[in-house]
N, C-alpha and C positions, 0 to 999 in steps of 0.2 A: 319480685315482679319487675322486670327491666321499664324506664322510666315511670315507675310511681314514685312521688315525693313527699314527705313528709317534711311538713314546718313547723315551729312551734314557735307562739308570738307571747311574749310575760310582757305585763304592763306593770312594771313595779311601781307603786304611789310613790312620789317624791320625797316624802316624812323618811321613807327607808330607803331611798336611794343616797339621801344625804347623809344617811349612819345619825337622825336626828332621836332614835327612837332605835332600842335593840329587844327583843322579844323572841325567847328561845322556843317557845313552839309556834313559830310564824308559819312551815313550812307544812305543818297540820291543820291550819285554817281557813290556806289558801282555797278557790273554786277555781273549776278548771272545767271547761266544756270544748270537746274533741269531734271537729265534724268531717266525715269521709267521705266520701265515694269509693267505696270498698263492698260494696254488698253484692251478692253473688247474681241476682236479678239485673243490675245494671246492665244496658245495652253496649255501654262505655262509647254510647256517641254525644253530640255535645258538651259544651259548659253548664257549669252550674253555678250563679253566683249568689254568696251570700254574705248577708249585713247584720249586725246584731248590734240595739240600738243605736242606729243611725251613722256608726262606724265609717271606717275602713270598708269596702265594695271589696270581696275576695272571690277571686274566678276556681273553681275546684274544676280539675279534667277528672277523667275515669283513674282510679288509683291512688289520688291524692286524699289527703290528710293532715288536718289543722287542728293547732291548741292551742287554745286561748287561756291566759289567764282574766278571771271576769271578777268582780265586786258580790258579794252574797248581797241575794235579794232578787227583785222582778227585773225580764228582760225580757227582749222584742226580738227575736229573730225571723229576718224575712229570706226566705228562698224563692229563686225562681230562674228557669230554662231558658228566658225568653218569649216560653210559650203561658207555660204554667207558673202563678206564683202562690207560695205558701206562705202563712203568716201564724206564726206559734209566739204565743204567749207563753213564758216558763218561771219557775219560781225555782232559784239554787241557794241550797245552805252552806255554811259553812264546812269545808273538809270536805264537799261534795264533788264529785267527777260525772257530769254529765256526756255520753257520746250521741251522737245524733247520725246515725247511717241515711245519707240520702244517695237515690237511684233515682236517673233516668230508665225510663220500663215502657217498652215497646208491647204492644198488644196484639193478635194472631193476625191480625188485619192491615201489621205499619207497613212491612216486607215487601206485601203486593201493592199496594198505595204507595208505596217508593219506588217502584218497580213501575206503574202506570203514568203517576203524575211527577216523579223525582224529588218527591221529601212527603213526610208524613208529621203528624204531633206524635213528641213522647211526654209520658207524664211522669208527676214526679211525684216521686215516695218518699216520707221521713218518717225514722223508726227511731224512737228516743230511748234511750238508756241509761240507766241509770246506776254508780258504780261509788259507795262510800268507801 
């Protein structure tokens, strides 16, 4: 798909970026949570930005696509359009791959409401998934 982009952001803990600590199956108990706007319902109008505790503020267009490497355990992720905001609470284990499909989704009625007044709300969907 012509300008979709994917990122991918590894926060590697310091203990192993100094070669302090070597452990041969590290790469099996990494967590990893992947968020898109990729889903077929998207309008693909708008931003969509999102934060996962208290981070990094990361803007997603229509297309785009993020991986995070995260810590096992509970996390905060908040989305929101500007209009709408979402706020999920999530719990990831170890070796786990979480994806999180979000869409902005226009409704039978945004079209003509853009059409009369020159913008409407769109709202926003998160579809979580979940991938050992």
């Amino acid at each position: 798909m012509a300008g979709s982009e994917h990122r991918t952001l590894l926060r590697v803990p310091r203990y192993l970026r100094d070669g302090e600590l070597s452990y041969p199956g590290f790469d099996d108990l990494r967590a990893f949570i992947t968020l898109s706007r990729t889903h077929a319902s998207d309008c693909g109008q708008r931003h969509v930005f999102v934060r996962i505790d208290g981070g990094e503020k990361v803007r997603l267009s229509f297309g785009d696509s993020l991986t995070l490497e995260v810590q096992p355990g509970a996390h905060h992720l908040r989305i929101h359009n500007t209009l709408v905001w979402k706020n999920i609470r999530f719990t990831i284990e170890l070796g786990e791959h979480l994806d999180f499909l979000i869409s902005n989704e226009a409704r039978w009625w945004t079209w003509g409401m853009v059409a009369v007044l020159g913008s409407a709300p769109l709202f926003l969907r998160v579809e979580r998934r979940s991938r050992l």
